[in-house]
RODO-2510 file (C-alpha; in nm, 4 decimals, decimal comma):
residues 341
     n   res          X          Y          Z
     1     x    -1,9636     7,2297     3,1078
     2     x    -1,9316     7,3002     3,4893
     3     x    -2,2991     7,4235     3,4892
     4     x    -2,4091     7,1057     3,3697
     5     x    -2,2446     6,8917     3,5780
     6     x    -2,3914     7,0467     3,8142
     7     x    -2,7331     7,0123     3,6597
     8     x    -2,6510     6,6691     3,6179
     9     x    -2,5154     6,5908     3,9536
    10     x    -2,8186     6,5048     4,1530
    11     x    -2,8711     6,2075     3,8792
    12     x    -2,5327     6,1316     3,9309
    13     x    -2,5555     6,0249     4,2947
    14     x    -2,8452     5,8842     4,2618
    15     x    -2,7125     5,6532     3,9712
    16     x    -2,4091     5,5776     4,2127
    17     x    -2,5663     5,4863     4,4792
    18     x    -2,7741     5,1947     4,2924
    19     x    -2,4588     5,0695     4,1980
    20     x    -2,2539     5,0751     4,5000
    21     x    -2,5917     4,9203     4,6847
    22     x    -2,5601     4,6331     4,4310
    23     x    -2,1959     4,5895     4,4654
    24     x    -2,1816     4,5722     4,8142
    25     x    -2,4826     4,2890     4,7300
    26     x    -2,2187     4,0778     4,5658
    27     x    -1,9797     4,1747     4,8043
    28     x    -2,1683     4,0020     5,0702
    29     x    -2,2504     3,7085     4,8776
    30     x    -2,6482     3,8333     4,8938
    31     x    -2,6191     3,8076     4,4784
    32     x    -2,4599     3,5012     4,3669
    33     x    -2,1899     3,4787     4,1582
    34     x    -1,9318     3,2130     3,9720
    35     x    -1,5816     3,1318     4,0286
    36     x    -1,3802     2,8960     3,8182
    37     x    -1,0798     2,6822     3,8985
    38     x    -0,8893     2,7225     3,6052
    39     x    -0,7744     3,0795     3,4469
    40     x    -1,0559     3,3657     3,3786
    41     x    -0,8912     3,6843     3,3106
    42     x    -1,1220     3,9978     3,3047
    43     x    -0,9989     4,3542     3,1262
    44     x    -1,2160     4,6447     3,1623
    45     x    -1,2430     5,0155     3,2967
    46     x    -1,4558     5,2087     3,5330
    47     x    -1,5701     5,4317     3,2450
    48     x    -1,7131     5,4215     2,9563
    49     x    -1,5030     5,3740     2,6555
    50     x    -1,1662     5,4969     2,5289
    51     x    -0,9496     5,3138     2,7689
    52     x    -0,8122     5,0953     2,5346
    53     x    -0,9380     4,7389     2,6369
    54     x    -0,9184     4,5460     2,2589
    55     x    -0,5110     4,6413     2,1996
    56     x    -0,4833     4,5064     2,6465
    57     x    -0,6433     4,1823     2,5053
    58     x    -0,4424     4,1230     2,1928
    59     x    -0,1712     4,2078     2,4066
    60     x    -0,2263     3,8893     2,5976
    61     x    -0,3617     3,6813     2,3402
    62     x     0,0179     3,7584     2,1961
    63     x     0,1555     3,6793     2,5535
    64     x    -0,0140     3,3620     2,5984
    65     x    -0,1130     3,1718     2,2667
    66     x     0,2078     2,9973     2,2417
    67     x     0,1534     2,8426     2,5385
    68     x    -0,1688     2,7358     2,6069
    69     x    -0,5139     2,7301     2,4497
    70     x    -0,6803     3,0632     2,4461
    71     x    -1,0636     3,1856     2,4291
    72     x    -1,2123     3,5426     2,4239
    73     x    -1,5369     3,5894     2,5100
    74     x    -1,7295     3,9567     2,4531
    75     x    -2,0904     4,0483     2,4738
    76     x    -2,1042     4,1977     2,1371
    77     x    -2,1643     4,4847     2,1718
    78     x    -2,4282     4,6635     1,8939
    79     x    -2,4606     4,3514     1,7241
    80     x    -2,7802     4,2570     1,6469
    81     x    -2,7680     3,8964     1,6894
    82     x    -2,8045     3,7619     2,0747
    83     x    -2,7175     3,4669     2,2996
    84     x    -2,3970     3,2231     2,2453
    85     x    -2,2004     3,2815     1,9321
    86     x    -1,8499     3,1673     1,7926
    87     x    -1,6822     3,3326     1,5777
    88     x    -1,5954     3,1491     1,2445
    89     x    -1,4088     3,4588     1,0864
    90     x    -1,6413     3,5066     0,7887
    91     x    -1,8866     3,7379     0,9678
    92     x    -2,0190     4,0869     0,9326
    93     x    -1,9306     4,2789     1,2745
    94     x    -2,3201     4,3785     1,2678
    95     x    -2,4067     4,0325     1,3592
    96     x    -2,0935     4,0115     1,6285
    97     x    -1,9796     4,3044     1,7554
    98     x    -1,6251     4,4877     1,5912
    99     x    -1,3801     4,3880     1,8879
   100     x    -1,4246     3,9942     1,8358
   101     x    -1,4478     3,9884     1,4498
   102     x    -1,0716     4,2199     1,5087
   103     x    -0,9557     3,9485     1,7886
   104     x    -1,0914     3,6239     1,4866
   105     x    -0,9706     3,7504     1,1927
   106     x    -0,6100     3,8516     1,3484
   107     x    -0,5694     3,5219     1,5461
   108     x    -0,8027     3,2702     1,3705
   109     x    -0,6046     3,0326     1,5595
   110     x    -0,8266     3,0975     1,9088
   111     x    -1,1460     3,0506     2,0097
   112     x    -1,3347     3,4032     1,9886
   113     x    -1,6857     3,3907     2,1288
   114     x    -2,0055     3,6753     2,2068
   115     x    -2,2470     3,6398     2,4469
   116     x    -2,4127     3,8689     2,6659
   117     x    -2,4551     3,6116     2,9594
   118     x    -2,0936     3,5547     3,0874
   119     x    -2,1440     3,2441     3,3040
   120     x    -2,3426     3,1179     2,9905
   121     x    -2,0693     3,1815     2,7387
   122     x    -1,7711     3,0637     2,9836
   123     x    -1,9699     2,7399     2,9815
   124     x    -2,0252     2,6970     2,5915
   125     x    -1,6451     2,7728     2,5958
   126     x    -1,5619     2,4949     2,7854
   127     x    -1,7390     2,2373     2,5622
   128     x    -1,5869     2,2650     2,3320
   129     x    -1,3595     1,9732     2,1710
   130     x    -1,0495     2,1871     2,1970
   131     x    -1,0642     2,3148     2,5395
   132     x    -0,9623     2,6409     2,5842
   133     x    -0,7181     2,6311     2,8940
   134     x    -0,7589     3,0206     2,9342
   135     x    -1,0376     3,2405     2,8906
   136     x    -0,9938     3,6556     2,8485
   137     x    -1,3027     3,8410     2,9432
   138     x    -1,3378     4,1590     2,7339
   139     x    -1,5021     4,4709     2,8929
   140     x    -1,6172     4,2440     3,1890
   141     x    -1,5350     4,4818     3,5325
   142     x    -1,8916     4,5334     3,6085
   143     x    -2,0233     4,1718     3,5238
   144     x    -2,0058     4,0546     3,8888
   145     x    -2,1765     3,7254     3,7992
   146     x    -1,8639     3,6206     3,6766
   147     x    -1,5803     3,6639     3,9566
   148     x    -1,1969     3,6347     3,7018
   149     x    -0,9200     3,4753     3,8866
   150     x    -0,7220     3,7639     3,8245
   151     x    -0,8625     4,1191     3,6924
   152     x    -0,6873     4,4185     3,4915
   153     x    -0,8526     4,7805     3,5446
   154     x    -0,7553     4,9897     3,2671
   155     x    -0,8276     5,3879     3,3437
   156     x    -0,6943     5,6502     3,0504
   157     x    -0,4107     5,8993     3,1390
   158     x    -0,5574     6,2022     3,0133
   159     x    -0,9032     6,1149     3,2381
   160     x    -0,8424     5,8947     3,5543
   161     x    -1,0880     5,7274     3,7120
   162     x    -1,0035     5,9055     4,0373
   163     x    -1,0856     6,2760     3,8514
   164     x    -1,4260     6,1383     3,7221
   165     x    -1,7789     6,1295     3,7730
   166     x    -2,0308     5,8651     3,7615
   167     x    -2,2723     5,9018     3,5159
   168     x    -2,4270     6,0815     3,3307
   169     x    -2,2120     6,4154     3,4800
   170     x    -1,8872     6,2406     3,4299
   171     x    -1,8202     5,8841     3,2071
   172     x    -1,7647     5,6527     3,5209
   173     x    -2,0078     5,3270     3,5373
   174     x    -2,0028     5,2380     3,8762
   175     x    -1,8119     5,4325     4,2001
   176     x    -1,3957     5,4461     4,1894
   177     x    -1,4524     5,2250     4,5179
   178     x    -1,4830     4,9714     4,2617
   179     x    -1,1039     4,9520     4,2011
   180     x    -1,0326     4,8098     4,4725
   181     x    -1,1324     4,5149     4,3028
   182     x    -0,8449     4,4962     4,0304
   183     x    -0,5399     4,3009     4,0713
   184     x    -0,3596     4,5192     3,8610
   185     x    -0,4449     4,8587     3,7242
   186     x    -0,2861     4,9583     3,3875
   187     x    -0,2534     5,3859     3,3156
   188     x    -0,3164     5,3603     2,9580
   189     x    -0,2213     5,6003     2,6729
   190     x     0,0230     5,7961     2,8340
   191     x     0,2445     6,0121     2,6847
   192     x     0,5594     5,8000     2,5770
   193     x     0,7927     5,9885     2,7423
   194     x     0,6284     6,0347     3,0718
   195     x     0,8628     6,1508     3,3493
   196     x     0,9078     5,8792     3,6816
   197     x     0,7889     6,2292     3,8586
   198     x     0,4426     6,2496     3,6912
   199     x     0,3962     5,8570     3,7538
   200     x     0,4820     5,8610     4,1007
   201     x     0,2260     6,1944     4,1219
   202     x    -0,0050     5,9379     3,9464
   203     x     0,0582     5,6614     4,1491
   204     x     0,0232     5,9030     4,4770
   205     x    -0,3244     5,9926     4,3450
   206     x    -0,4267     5,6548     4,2595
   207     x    -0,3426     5,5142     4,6198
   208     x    -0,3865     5,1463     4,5003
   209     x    -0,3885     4,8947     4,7682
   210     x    -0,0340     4,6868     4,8466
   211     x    -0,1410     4,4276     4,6466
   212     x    -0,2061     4,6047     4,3734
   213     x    -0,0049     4,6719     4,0596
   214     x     0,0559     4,9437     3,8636
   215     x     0,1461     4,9749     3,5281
   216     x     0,1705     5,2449     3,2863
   217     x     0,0746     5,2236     2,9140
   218     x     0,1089     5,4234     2,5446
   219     x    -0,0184     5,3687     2,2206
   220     x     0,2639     5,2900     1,9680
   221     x     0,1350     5,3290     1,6184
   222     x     0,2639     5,0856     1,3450
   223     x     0,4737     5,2593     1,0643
   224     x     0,2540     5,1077     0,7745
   225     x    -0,1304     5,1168     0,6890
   226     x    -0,3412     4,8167     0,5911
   227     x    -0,6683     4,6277     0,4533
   228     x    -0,5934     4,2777     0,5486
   229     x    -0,4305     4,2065     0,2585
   230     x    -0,2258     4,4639     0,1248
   231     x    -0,0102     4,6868     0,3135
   232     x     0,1194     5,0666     0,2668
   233     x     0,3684     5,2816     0,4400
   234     x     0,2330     5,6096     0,6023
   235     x     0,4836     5,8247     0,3320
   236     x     0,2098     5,7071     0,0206
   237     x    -0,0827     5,8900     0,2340
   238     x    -0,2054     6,1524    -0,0522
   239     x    -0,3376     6,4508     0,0183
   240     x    -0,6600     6,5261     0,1299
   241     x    -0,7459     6,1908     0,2337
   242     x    -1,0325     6,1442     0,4428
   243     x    -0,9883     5,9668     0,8431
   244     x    -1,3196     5,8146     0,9759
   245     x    -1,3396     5,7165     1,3079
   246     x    -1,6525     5,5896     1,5377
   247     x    -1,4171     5,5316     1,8424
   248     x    -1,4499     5,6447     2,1931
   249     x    -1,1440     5,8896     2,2064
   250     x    -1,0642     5,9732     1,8209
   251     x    -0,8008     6,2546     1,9329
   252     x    -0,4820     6,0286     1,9889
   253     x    -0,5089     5,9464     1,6505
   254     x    -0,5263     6,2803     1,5070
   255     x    -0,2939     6,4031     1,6958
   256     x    -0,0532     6,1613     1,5658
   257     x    -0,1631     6,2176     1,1944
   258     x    -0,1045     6,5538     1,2607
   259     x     0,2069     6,5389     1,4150
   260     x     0,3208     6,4024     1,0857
   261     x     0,2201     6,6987     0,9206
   262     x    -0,0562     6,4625     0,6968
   263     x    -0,3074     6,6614     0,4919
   264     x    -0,6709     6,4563     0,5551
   265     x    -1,0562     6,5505     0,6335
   266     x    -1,1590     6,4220     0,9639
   267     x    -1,5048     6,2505     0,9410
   268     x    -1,6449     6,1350     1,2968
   269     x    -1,8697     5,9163     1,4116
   270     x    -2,0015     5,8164     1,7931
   271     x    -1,8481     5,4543     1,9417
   272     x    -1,9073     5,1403     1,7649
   273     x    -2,1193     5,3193     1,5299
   274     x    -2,2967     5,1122     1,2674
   275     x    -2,2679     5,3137     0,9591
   276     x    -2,6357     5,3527     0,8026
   277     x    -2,6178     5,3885     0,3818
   278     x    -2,6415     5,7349     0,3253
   279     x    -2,2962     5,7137     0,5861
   280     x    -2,1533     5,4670     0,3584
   281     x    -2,2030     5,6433     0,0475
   282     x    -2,0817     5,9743     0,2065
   283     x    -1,7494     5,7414     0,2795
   284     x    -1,7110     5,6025    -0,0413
   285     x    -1,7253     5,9261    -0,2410
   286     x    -1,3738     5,9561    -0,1116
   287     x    -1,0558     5,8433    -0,3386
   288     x    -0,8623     5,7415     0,0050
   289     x    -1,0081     5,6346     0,3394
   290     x    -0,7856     5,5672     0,6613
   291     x    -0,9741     5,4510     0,9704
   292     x    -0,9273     5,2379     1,3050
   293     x    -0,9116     4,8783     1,2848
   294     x    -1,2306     4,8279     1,4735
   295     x    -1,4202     5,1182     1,2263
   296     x    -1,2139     4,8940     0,9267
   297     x    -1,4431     4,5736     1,0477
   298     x    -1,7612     4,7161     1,0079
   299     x    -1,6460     4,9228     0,6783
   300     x    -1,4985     4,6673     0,4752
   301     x    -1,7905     4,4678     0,3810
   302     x    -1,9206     4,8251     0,2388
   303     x    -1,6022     5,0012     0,0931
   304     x    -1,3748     4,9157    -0,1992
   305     x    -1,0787     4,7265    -0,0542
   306     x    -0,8498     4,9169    -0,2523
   307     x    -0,9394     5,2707    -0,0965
   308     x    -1,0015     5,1339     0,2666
   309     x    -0,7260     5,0865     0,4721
   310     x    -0,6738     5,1064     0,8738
   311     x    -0,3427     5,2379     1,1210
   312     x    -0,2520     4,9075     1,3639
   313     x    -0,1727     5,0180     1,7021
   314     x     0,0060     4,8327     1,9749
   315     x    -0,0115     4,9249     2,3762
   316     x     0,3598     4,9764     2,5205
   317     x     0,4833     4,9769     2,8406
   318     x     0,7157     5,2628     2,9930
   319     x     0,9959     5,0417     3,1771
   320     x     0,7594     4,7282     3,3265
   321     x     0,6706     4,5511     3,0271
   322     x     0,8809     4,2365     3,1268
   323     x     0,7082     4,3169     3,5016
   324     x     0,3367     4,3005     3,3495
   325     x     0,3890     4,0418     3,1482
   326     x     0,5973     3,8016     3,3958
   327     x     0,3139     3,8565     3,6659
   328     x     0,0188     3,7497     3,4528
   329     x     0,2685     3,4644     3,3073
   330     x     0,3232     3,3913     3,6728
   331     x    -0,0364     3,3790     3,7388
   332     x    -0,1580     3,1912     3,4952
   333     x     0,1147     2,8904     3,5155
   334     x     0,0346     2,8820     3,9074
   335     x    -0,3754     2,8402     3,8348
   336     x    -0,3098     2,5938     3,5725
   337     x    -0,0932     2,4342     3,7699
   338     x    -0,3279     2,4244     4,0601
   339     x    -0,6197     2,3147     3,8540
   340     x    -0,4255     2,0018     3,7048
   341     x    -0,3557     1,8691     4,0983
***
């Protein structure tokens, strides 16, 4: 692995310097880009995948739905429509991406939108006949077009942005200069029980700005499996069930099934894979199949609903869950505010 990084490096800095050249564009106003005056929140990462961006939006979605009128807007991505879409609920995630068919069909109550252009989409959004007061940008850190009112950086415990290379030796997509950039910067999937000595030696490492945040994150798994209808507790598992997964960073997952001591045949796939037909009959030979809730939106139009079901996850916070969320409340009732006067 070393050797090829090395191999690899070369490409690397070449690939970094593009980007930092065309960040420090934007930085200096040479490319243009669009502010708004009422609330744009952006969550995203510095690498590529895994960091746990969808549960960070239906985190907020949860946070702020009660309250005001809420849009997400997505490019899509691997779907193989294009330009402005939104979401009805009754879609195949081939024609709009997993992550905003999950963020529809859990709260059909918001506005959930694709589009590839951000300023484009952010402006379809706001014609529409019921408003949407706040907008949440999914996987949007390196869309500098579009400059969010306030941004979350989301970097994974077990690989930290600061530990990483830029592509293609290491997963990053642009330099860790660009984290200066965040307003708040969440360590996500962290062990539960992690000590306030490891997070300060994380926080020490990170060496965020003043006025920064940082937050730390884990995933809590839900105590029950389901197919959008029907749900089952994780005891009637049977043995030898089969887990398919085309996610980033399967391993939290099995290690959890594991950890339970749960018999099962581990089938994986690469990130946002769409499942070809040989894949799907492969699948469906099995009597049981547990997957992700993203994986379940672009099985289910495929597999018998009866055999198909998914594990919900949640993100938690170790001790500044009230913090998090009373600074993006905070935020968000102070731009509104501001944008009504």
């Amino acid at each position: 692995m070393q050797n090829l990084r090395k191999i690899l490096l070369p490409f690397s800095l070449l690939y970094g310097a593009i980007v930092w050249v065309r960040n420090k564009f934007f930085d200096w106003n040479w490319i243009s880009h669009q502010a708004y005056d009422f609330p744009v929140i952006s969550v995203g990462n510095l690498s590529v995948g895994g960091t746990g961006k969808s549960p960070m939006i239906e985190n907020l979605i949860r946070l702020l739905k009660n309250d005001y009128e809420i849009a997400t807007l997505s490019r899509g991505y691997k779907r193989k429509t294009s330009g402005f879409y939104l979401l009805k609920g009754n879609e195949d995630a081939v024609d709009t991406g997993d992550e905003p068919l999950q963020f529809k069909l859990k709260f059909p109550e918001i506005a959930v939108a694709v589009d590839e252009n951000r300023q484009r989409g952010i402006a379809e959004l706001k014609k529409l006949d019921n408003q949407p007061e706040v907008i949440l940008l999914d996987d949007a850190f390196q869309h500098r077009k579009v400059k969010p009112g306030l941004s979350i950086l989301l970097t994974a415990y077990d690989n930290l942005y600061k530990t990483d290379w830029m592509l293609p030796a290491g997963n990053l997509r642009e330099p860790r200069a660009g984290a200066k950039r965040a307003d708040i910067v969440v360590v996500t999937k962290t062990p539960k029980n992690l000590s306030k000595n490891n997070r300060r030696i994380i926080e020490k490492k990170l060496s965020l700005k003043p006025c920064q945040s940082l937050y730390f994150s884990f995933i809590e798994y839900a105590d029950y499996l389901s197919n959008g209808i029907n749900q089952l507790s994780l005891e009637a598992l049977p043995k030898g069930f089969v887990l398919v997964t085309g996610i980033a960073k399967p391993k939290p997952l099995v290690d959890f099934l594991q950890e339970k001591s749960l018999d099962f045949q581990h089938l994986k796939f690469p990130d946002h894979h769409n499942f070809n037909s040989k894949e799907i009959q492969q699948i469906e030979s099995h009597e049981f199949i547990l997957t992700t809730e993203k994986d379940f939106m672009r099985l289910k139009s495929f597999i018998s609903p009866e055999k198909l079901y998914f594990l919900p996850i949640r993100p938690n916070f170790i001790e500044g869950k009230k913090s998090f969320n009373q600074e993006v409340l905070n935020w968000v009732e102070h731009r509104h505010k501001k944008n009504r006067t």
